[in-house]
N, C-alpha and C positions, 0 to 999 in steps of 0.2 A: 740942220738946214738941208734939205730935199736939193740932191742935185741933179739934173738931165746928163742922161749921156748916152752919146750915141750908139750902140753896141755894132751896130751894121759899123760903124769906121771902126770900133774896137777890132773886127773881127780882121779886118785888112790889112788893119798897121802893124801887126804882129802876133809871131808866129808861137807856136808852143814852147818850143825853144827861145826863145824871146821870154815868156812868163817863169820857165827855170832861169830863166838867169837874172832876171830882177828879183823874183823870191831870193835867190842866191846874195844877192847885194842888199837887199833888207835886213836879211838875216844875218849878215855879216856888219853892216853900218849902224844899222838899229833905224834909220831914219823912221820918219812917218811914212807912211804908205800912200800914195795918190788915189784918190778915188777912181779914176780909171783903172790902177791897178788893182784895186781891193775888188774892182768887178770882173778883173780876168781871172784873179787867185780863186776866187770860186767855181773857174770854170775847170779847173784840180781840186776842187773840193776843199778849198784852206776859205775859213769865212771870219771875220773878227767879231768877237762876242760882246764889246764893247768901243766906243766913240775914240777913245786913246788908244785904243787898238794894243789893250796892256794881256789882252787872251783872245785866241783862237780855237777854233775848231776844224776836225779832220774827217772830213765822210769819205767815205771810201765804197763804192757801189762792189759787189762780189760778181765773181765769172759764173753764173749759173745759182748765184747765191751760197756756193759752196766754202766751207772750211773744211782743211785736214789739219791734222794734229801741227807739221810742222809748222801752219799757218797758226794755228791756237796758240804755239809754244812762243811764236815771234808776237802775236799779241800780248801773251803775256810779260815780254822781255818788254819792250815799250813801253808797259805798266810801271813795272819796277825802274828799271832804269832813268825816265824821266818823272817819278814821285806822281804818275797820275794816280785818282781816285778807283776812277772808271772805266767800261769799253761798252757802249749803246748800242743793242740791236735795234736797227731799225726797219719801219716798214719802206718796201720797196725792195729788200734784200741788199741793206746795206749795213756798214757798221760805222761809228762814229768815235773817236776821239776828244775829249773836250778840254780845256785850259790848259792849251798847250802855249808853251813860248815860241813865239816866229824864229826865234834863231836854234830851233830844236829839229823844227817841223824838216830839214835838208837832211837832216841823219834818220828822222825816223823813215821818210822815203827809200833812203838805201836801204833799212834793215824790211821795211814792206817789199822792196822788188826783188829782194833775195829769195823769196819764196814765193812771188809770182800776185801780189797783192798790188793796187794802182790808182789812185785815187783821179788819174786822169781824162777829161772830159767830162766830172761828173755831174756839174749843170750847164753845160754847154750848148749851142747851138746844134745837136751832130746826131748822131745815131745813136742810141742808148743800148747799154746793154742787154741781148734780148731774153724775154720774157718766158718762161717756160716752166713747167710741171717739175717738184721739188723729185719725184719718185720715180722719173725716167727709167724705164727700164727694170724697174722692180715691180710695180706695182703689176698684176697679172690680169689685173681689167683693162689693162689697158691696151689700144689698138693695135698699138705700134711706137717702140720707142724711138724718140725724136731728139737724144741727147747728142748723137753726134751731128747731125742738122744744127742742132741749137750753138754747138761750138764752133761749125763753120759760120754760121752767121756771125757771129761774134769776133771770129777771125779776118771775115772780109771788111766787115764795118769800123769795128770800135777802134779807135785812133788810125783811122785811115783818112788822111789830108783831103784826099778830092771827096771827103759827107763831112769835113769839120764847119764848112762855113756854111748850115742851112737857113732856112727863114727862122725856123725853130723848132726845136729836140724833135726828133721821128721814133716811134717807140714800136718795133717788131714783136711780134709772141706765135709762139712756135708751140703745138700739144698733139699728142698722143691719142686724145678724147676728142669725139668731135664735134663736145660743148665746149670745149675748153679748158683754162685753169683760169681760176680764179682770182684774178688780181687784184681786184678789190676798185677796178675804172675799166674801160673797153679802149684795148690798146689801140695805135692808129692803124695796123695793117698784121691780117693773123693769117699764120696757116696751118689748119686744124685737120688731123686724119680722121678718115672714113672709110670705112670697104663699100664698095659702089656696085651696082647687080652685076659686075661680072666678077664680084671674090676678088678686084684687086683692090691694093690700097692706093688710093688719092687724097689728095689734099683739099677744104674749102679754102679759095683765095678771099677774104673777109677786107674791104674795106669799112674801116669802124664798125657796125653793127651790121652792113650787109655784104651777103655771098655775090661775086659776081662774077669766079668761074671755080671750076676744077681743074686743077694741076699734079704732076706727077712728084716725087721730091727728086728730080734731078733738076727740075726746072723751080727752084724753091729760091737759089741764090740769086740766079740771073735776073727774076721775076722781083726779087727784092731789090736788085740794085738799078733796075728801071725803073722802078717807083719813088727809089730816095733821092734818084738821079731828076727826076720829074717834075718832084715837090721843090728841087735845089733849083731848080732853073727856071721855075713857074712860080713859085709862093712870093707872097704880096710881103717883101722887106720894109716897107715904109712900116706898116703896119706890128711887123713881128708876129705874123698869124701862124696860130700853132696848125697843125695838119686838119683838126676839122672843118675851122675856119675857110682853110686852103681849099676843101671839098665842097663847102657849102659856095663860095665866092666861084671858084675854076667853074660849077656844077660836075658831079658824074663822071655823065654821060661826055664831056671833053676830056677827063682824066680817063676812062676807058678808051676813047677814041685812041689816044696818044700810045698805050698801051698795046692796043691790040695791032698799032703798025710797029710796035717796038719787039712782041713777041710771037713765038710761035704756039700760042694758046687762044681756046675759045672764049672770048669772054662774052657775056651778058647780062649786064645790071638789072635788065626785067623780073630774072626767074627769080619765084618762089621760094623760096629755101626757110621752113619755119624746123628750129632747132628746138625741140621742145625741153630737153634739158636744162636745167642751170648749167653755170660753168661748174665744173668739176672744182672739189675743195681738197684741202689737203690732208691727206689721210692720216688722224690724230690717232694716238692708242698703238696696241701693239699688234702688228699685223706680220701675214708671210710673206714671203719674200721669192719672188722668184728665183731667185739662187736659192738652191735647196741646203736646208740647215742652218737659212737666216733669216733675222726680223728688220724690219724696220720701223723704228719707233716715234711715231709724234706726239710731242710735248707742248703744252700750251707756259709760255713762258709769264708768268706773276709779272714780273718783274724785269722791264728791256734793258734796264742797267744794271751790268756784272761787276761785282768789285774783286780785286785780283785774289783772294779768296775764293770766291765764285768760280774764276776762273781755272784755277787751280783745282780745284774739285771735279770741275768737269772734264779736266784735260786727264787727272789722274783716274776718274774712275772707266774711262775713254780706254787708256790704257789696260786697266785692271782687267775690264773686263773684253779685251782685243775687239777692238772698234775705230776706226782709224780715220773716219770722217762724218759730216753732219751738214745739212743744209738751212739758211734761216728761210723761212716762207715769206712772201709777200706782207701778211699781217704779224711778223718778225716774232713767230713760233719759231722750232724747233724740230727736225727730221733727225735722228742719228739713222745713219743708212745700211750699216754692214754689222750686226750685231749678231752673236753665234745665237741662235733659240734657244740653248740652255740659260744663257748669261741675262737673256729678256728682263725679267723680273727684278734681278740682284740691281742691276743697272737703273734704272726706274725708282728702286726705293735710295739709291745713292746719293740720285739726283735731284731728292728733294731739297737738301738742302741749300741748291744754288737754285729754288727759285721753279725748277723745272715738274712739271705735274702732269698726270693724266689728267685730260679732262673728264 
């Protein structure tokens, strides 16, 4: 039976802390779950796989999409310890959990936060975690690495109270290239590097598919939280219109107005700006690395579900061959990022058998 419910009062009557502590008491009582609550637990990524609510699922979105080893090691301890099958990578650069028990899901959040893992806000009303190029910083095409950009945004935004309660999700993306990276949808608000005729680097400020100024990255955050702060105070809640919605209805030309009395930047929704590039994709195969005497290597993944064998394999040959982290892409491939170039090859044939392949 289809129930209504209102999210706009979901979001009022309680707080984050409010949804641990009813998980908490579920988990502990066993009760049945209220439909209101089964709509907040997903806004932490806990979702019920069936009507009895006899199994759940655990998404967990990643900080930049990244795993390190100790994050691999606690996934795999999760595995074993609660008899799962599985661990899903998924698109969007996230990983997932599947039939879990509700009165589990409290402990495995302790052993995820022990190493920096969070499955919080992650279909929520709020800021999402922003969007960015797997190869920051290594890739040698590229303009300018935008990874520590990418973790300030992420720092100012994601579980920060005054962006939880928006009209709906705001999705930032932050690149190097200034096509972009490829996410596989055109985020709501991008800002993409370019060197501008006078040899400095600048940012395109991108509302959904268009340019409507140039910006410095000092003015990257500020410029961000006038815009989330804009759409929270402006977006049409009856409706639950997500940001393009919000652009097409507001128009523009009033979303710029608002903007340009809020910052100290040129804008201009008129100009021209045709990017003739695709978004930039992620760089599969074995490549160099700008750190000298490293590779970084993309693998196209068979198969987005790892069995703890899989896992295993890949944490061990991680180790074997000193490699100490890895990112999942948008279309939830595979980046290993610090691999010695001798070790290139050894690593790669290792890793066929959980799945992992050149394309």
């Amino acid at each position: 039976m289809s129930i209504n419910i209102n999210i706009e009062k979901l979001k009022k009557d309680i707080t984050s802390e409010d949804i641990l502590a009813s998980l908490f008491y579920y988990a502990v009582f066993g009760e049945k779950i209220s439909q209101n609550d089964l709509e907040r637990f997903k806004w932490h990524g806990i979702y019920a796989k069936d009507e009895k609510q006899t199994s759940f699922s655990l998404k967990i979105p990643l900080n930049l999409g990244e795993l390190n080893l100790e994050q691999l090691e606690s996934i795999l301890n999760i595995l074993e310890t609660f008899s799962l099958l599985k661990i899903s990578f998924k698109d969007g650069q996230k990983i997932e959990f599947d039939s879990l028990n509700l009165r589990d899901i409290p402990e495995i959040f302790n052993i995820l936060n022990k190493v920096g893992l969070s499955s919080f806000f992650e279909s929520s009303h709020s800021i999402k975690k922003v969007l960015t190029c797997p190869v920051n910083g290594l890739d040698t095409t590229q303009i300018f690495d935008v990874e520590d950009l990418a973790k300030k945004l992420n720092e100012s935004f994601v579980e920060n109270k005054n962006f939880f309660n928006l009209p709906n999700k705001l999705q930032f993306a932050i690149s190097g290239y200034r096509e972009g990276c490829d996410a596989g949808f055109t985020p709501d608000v991008s800002f993409n590097a370019f060197k501008n005729n006078k040899d400095k680097i600048v940012f395109d400020l991108k509302i959904l598919d268009k340019v409507i100024a140039q910006i410095s990255s000092s003015q990257i955050i500020k410029t961000a939280r006038v815009i989330a702060a804009v759409y929270r105070d402006f977006g049409n809640r009856e409706k639950n219109s997500n940001f393009k919605e919000f652009i097409k209805e507001f128009t523009l030309d009033s979303f710029c107005d608002i903007l340009s009395s809020n910052l100290d930047i040129k804008i201009d929704n008129n100009q021209e700006i045709k990017i003739l590039k695709e978004p930039k994709k992620p760089r599969m195969g074995i490549n160099k690395s700008s750190k000298d005497g490293y590779s970084f290597i993309g693998l196209k993944s068979i198969k987005k579900e790892f069995t703890k064998d899989d896992l295993k394999n890949i944490i061990e040959n991680m180790k074997k061959y000193s490699t100490t982290k890895l990112k999942i892409t948008h279309k939830s491939n595979i980046i290993i990022l610090d691999v010695p170039s001798e070790n290139s090859d050894s690593l790669v044939n290792s890793l066929k058998n959980s799945g992992l392949v050149l394309e």
